[in-house]
C-alpha positions as CSV (number, residue, x, y, z in Angstrom):
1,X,24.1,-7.7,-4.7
2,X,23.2,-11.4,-5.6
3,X,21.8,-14.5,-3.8
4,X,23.2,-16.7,-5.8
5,X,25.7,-17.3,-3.1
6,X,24.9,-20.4,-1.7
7,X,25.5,-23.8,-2.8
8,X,23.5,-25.8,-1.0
9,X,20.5,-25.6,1.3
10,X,18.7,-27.8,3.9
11,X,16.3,-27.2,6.8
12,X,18.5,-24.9,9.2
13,X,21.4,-25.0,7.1
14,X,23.3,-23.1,4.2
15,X,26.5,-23.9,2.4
16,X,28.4,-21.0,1.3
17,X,30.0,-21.1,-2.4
18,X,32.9,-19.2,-0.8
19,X,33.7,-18.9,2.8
20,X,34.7,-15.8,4.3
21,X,32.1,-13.2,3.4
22,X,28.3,-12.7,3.1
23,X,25.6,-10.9,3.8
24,X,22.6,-13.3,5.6
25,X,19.1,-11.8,5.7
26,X,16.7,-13.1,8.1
27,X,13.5,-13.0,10.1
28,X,12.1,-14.3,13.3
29,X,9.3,-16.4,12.7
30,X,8.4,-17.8,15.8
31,X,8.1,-17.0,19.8
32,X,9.1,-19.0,22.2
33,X,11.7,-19.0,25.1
34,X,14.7,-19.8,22.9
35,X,16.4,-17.2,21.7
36,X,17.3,-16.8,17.6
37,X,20.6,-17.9,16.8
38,X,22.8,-19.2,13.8
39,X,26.5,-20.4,14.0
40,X,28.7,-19.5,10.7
41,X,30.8,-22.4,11.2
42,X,33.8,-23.7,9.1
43,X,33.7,-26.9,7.4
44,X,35.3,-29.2,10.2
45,X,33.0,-27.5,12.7
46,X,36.3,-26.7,14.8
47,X,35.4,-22.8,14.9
48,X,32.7,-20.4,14.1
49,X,30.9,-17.0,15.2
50,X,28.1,-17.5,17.3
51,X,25.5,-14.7,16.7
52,X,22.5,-14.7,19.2
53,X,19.9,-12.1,19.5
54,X,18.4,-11.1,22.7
55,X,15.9,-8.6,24.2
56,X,17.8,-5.9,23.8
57,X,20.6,-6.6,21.9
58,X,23.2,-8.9,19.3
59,X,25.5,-11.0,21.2
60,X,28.4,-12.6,18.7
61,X,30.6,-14.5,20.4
62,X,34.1,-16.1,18.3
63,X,34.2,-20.4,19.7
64,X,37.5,-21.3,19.5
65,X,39.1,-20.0,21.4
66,X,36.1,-18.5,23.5
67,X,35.5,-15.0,23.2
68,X,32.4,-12.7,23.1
69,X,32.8,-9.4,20.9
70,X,31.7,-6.9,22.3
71,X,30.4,-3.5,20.8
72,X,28.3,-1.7,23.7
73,X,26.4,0.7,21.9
74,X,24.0,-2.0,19.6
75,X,20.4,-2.4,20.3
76,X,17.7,-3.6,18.2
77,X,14.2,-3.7,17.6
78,X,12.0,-6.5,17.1
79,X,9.8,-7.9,14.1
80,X,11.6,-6.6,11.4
81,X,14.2,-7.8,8.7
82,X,17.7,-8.6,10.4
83,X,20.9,-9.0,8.6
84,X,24.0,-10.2,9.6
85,X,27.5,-9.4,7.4
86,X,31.1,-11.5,7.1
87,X,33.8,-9.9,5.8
88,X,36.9,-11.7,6.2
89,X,39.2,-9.7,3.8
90,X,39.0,-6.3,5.7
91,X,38.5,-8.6,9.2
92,X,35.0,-7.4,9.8
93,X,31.5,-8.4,10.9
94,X,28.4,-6.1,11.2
95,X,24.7,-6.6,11.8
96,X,21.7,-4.1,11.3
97,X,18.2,-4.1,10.8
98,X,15.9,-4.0,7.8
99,X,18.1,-3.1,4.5
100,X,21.4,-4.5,4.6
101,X,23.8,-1.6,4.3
102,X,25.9,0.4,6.9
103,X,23.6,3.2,7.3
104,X,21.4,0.6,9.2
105,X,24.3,-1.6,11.3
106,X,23.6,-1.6,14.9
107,X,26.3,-3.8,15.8
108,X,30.5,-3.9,14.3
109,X,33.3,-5.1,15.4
110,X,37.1,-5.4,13.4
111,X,39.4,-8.6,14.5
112,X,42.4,-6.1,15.3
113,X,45.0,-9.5,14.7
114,X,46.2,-10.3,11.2
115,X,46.0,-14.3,12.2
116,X,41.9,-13.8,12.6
117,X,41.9,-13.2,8.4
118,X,42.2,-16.7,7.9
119,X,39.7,-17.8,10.4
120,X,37.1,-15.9,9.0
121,X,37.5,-16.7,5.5
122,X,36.9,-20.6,6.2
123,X,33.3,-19.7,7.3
124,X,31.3,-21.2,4.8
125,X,28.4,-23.1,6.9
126,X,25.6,-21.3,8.3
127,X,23.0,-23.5,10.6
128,X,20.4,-21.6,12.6
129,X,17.3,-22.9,14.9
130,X,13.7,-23.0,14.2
131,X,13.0,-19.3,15.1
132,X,15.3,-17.8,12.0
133,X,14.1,-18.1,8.5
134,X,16.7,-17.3,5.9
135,X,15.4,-14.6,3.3
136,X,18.7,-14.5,1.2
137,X,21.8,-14.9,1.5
138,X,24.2,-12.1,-0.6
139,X,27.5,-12.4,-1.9
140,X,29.1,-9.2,-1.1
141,X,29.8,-8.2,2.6
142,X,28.4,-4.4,4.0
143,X,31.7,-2.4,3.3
144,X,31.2,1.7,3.4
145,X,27.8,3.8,2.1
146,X,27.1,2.8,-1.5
147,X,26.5,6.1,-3.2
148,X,22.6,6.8,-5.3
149,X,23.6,8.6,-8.0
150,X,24.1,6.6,-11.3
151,X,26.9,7.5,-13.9
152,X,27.8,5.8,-17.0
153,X,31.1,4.8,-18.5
154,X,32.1,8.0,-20.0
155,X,30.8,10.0,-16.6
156,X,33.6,8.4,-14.3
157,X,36.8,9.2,-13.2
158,X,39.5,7.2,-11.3
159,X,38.8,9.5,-8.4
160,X,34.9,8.7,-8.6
161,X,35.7,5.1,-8.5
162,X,38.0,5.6,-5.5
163,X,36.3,7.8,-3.6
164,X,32.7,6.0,-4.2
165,X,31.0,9.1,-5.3
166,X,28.9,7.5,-8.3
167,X,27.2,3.7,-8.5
168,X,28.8,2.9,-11.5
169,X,25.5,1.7,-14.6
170,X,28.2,-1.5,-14.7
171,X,27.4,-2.6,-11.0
172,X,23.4,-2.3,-11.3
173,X,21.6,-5.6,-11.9
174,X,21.2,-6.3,-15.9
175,X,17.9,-5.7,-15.6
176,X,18.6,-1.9,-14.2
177,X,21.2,-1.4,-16.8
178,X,18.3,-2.3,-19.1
179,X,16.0,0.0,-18.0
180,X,18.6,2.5,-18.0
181,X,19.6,2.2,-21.3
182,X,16.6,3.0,-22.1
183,X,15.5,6.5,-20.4
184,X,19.4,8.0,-20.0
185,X,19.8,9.5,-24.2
186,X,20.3,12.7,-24.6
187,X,17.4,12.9,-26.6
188,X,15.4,11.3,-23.7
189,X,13.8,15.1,-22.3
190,X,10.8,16.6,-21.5
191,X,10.7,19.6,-23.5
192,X,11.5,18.8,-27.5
193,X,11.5,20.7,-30.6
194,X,8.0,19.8,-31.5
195,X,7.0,21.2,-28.6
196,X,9.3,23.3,-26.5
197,X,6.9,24.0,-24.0
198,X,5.9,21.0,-22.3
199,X,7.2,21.9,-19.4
200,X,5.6,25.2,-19.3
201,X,2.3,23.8,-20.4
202,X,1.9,20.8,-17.5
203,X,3.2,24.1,-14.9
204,X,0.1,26.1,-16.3
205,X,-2.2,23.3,-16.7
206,X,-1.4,22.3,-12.6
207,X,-2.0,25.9,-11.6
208,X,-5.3,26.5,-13.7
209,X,-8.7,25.7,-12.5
210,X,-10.8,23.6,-14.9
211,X,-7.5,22.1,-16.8
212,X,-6.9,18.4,-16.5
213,X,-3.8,18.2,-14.3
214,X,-5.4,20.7,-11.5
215,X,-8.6,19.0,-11.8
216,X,-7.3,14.8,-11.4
217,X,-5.1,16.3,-8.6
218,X,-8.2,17.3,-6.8
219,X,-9.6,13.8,-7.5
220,X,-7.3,11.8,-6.5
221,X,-6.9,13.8,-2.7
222,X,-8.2,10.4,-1.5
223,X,-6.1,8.2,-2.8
224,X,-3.8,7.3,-0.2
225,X,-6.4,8.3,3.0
226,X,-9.9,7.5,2.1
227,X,-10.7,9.4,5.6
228,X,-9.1,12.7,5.1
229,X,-8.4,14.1,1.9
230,X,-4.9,15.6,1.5
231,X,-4.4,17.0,-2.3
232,X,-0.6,17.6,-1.1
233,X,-0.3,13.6,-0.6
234,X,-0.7,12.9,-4.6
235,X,1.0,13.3,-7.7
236,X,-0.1,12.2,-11.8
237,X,1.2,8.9,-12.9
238,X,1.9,9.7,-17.1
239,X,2.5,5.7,-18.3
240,X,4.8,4.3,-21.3
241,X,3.2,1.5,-22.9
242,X,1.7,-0.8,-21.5
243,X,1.9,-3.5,-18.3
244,X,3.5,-6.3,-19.9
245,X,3.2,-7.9,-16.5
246,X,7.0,-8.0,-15.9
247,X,6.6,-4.8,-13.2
248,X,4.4,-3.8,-10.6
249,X,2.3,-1.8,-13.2
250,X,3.3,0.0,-16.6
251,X,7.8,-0.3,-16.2
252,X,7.5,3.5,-17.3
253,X,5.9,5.8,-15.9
254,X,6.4,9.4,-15.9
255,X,5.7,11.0,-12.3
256,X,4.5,14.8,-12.0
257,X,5.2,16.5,-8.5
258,X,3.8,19.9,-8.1
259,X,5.9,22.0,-5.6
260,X,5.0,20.9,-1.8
261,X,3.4,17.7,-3.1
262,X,4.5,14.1,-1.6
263,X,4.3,10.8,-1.5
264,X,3.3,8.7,1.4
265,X,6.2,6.4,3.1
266,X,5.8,3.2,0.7
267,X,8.5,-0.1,-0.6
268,X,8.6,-1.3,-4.3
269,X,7.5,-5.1,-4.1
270,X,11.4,-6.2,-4.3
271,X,11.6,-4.6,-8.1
272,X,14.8,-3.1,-9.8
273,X,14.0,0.0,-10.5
274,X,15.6,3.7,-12.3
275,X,14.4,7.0,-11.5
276,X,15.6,10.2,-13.7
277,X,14.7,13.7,-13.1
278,X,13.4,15.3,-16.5
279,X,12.8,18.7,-14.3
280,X,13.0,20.2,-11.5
281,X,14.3,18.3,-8.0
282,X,12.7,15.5,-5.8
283,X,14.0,15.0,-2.1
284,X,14.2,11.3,-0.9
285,X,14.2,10.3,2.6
286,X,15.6,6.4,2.7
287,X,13.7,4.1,5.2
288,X,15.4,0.9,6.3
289,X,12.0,-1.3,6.4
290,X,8.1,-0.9,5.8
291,X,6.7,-1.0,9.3
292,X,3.6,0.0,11.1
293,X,5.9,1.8,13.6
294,X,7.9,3.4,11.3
295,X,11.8,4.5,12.3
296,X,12.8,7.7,11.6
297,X,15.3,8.1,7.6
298,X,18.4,6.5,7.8
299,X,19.3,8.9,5.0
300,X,18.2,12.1,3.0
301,X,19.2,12.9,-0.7
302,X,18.1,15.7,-3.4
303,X,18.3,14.7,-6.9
304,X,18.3,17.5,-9.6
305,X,17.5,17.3,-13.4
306,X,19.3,14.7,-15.1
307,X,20.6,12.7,-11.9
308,X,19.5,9.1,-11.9
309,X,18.9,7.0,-8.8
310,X,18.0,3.3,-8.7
311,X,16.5,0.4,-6.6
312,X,17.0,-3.1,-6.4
313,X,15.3,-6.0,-4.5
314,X,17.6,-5.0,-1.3
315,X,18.1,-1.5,-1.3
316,X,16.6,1.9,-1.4
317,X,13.3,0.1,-1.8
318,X,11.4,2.1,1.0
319,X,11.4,5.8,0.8
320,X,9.3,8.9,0.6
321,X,9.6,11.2,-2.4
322,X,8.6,15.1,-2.0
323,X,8.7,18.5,-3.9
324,X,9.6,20.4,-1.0
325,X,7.9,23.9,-0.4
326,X,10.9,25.8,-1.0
327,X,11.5,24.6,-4.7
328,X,9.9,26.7,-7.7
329,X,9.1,24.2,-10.4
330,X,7.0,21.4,-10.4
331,X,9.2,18.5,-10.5
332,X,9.0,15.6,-12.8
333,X,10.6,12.2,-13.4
334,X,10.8,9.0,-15.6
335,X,10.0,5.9,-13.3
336,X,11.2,2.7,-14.6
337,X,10.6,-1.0,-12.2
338,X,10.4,-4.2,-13.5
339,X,11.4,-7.7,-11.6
340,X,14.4,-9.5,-12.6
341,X,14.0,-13.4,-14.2
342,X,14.8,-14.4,-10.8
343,X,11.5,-13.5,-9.1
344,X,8.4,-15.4,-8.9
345,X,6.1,-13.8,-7.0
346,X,5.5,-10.1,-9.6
347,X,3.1,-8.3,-6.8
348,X,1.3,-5.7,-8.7
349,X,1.5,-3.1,-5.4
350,X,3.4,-0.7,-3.7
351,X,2.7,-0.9,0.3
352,X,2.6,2.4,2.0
353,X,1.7,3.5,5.1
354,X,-2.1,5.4,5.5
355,X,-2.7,8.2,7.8
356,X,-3.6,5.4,10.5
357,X,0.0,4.2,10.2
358,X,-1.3,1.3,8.7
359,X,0.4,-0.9,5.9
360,X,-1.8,-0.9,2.7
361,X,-1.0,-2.2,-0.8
362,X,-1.4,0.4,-3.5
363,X,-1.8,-0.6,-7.5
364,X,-0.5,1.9,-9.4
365,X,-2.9,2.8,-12.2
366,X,-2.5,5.0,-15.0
367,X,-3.9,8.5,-14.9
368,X,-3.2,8.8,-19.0
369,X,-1.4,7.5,-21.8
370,X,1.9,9.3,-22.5
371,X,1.0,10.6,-25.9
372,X,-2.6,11.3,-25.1
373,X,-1.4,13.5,-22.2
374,X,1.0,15.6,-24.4
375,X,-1.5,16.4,-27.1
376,X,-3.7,17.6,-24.0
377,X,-1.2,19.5,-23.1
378,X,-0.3,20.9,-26.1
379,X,-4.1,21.8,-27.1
380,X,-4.5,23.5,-23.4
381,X,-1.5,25.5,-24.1
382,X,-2.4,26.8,-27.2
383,X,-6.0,27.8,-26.3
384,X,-4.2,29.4,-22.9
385,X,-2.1,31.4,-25.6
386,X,-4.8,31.6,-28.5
387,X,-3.2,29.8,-30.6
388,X,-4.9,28.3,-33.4
């Protein structure tokens, strides 16, 4: 999805490039007795949705002529992103809470008449009052569930495309496709000739007392809950090159899971990111905001070795990664983030939530160099096996 939708911008109002569809992000920024509301409006001002948020609920109402669309079963909850989608084409409006996808709509309604196509597509004027503040504005309308598994070119078929199985490497950002270029070869694996048991050695080095893996898990049981240590809540960050200062930390980064170990709940400071599965499977449970009262997964997904996920500034950012108990192989994956020309502000944290159900900002450090952890693999193995 882009911002780059909007072609010009003043205090409380937006000028679309193209009428017709978008996707606005928001916030509430103030508290007073006025309800927050924006009017899409088309560029005579002669009609317009009018989109009002109460207590309890999103009122959108069509001006001209009069009439309030109704869809009964929406509710929302307050202090927390909003979003708000057009879609003239398929004659559709929706609006949800924190990312902006249809997992997370609480409100929809479809203009059943032909004749409302045309109204909707000259939108192209957004004005709200003082208690909305615009975050971005998108391009492309909320349509159907936007699948996370990554395939490249010579991956898809027609019926992939059509059915929306795969996200196509084409549609991620330029700076994904970057990153994915980069970790998705067929020579890009764990275990290589020159040493065949990599896999086998981090396994044994994560199950034996006194060998490095085992023992930094055991240190870092406080690193997300300084209270109460919890040695399932951590897992080894192996980093590729260095922090070039174009990510929030090292871009790549090489995550070790050990079976039953987790993350906490945490968001990835608006960075595109790809995530590939060298071994063994990770389960991800998809949040649609970083709160202090946390909701409940909008979505769960298991990815297996070679799959390849991705973030971007507005989705899949929040989530919680685990090994679950029931898997036999410590899993591991290649972690790739890094911010796209676009941003400006290039926090060097993750947020999570603690144990207190508390937001905290976590800097992800390096636990060792890539090539100085596979030579201590590699010498551990060999004394495990008395090799000389």
């Amino acid at each position: 999805m882009s911002s780059s939708h909007i072609l010009s911008r003043e205090k409380g109002k937006i000028v679309l490039k193209n009428g017709g569809q978008c996707v606005f992000t928001y916030v509430i920024k103030s508290h007073n007795n006025e309800n927050p509301t924006f009017i899409l409006y088309d560029s005579m001002k002669t009609n317009g949705l009018k989109v009002e948020m109460t207590d309890k609920k999103v009122e959108v109402s069509i001006l001209n002529p009069y009439k309030v669309l109704v869809d009964i079963s929406n509710d929302i909850v307050h202090d927390v992103p909003y979003w708000f989608s057009l879609d003239a084409q398929n004659r559709r409006i929706y609006a949800g809470m924190g990312e902006p996808r249809i997992e997370t709509a609480k409100y929809w309604y479809n203009f059943k008449e032909d004749s409302y196509k045309k109204v909707l597509e000259c939108l192209s004027n957004i004005e709200h009052n003082e208690r909305i503040e615009c975050r971005k504005v998108l391009k492309d309308p909320v349509t159907r569930a936007i699948s996370l598994v990554v395939k490249d070119i010579d991956e898809l078929s027609m019926d992939d495309i059509a059915m929306g199985w795969y996200m196509p490497k084409a549609n991620l950002s330029m700076v994904s496709q970057k990153m994915y270029d980069c970790i998705s070869g067929k020579k890009f694996v764990l275990n290589t000739v020159d040493f065949p048991d990599f896999s086998n050695a981090i396994e044994y080095s994560i199950k034996t007392p006194g060998c490095w893996c085992n023992t930094t898990l055991k240190n870092k049981a406080t690193e997300f809950n300084k209270e109460n240590p919890n040695i399932k809540e951590t897992y080894l960050r192996i980093t590729l090159g260095e922090n070039n200062g174009e990510s929030p930390g090292v871009p790549y980064v090489m995550e070790i899971w050990p079976v039953g170990h987790y993350s906490p709940i945490h968001s990835h400071a608006g960075a595109d990111a790809v995530i590939r599965v060298l071994h063994g499977s990770i389960h991800v449970k998809l949040f649609p905001y970083l709160s202090e009262k946390m909701p409940g997964p909008f979505s769960v997904a298991n990815f297996i070795e070679g799959d390849i996920t991705w973030i971007s500034p507005t989705l899949n950012q929040t989530h919680k990664l685990e090994n679950l108990r029931t898997n036999k192989d410590t899993c591991i994956t290649i972690q790739c983030y890094m911010y796209n020309e676009k941003d400006r502000s290039h926090y060097d944290y993750f947020d999570y939530i603690d144990g207190n159900g508390e937001i905290q900002p976590y800097e992800p450090d390096s636990d060792m160099d890539y090539i100085a952890f596979k030579e201590k693999m590699r010498t551990e193995w060999r004394n495990a096996k008395n090799i000389i």
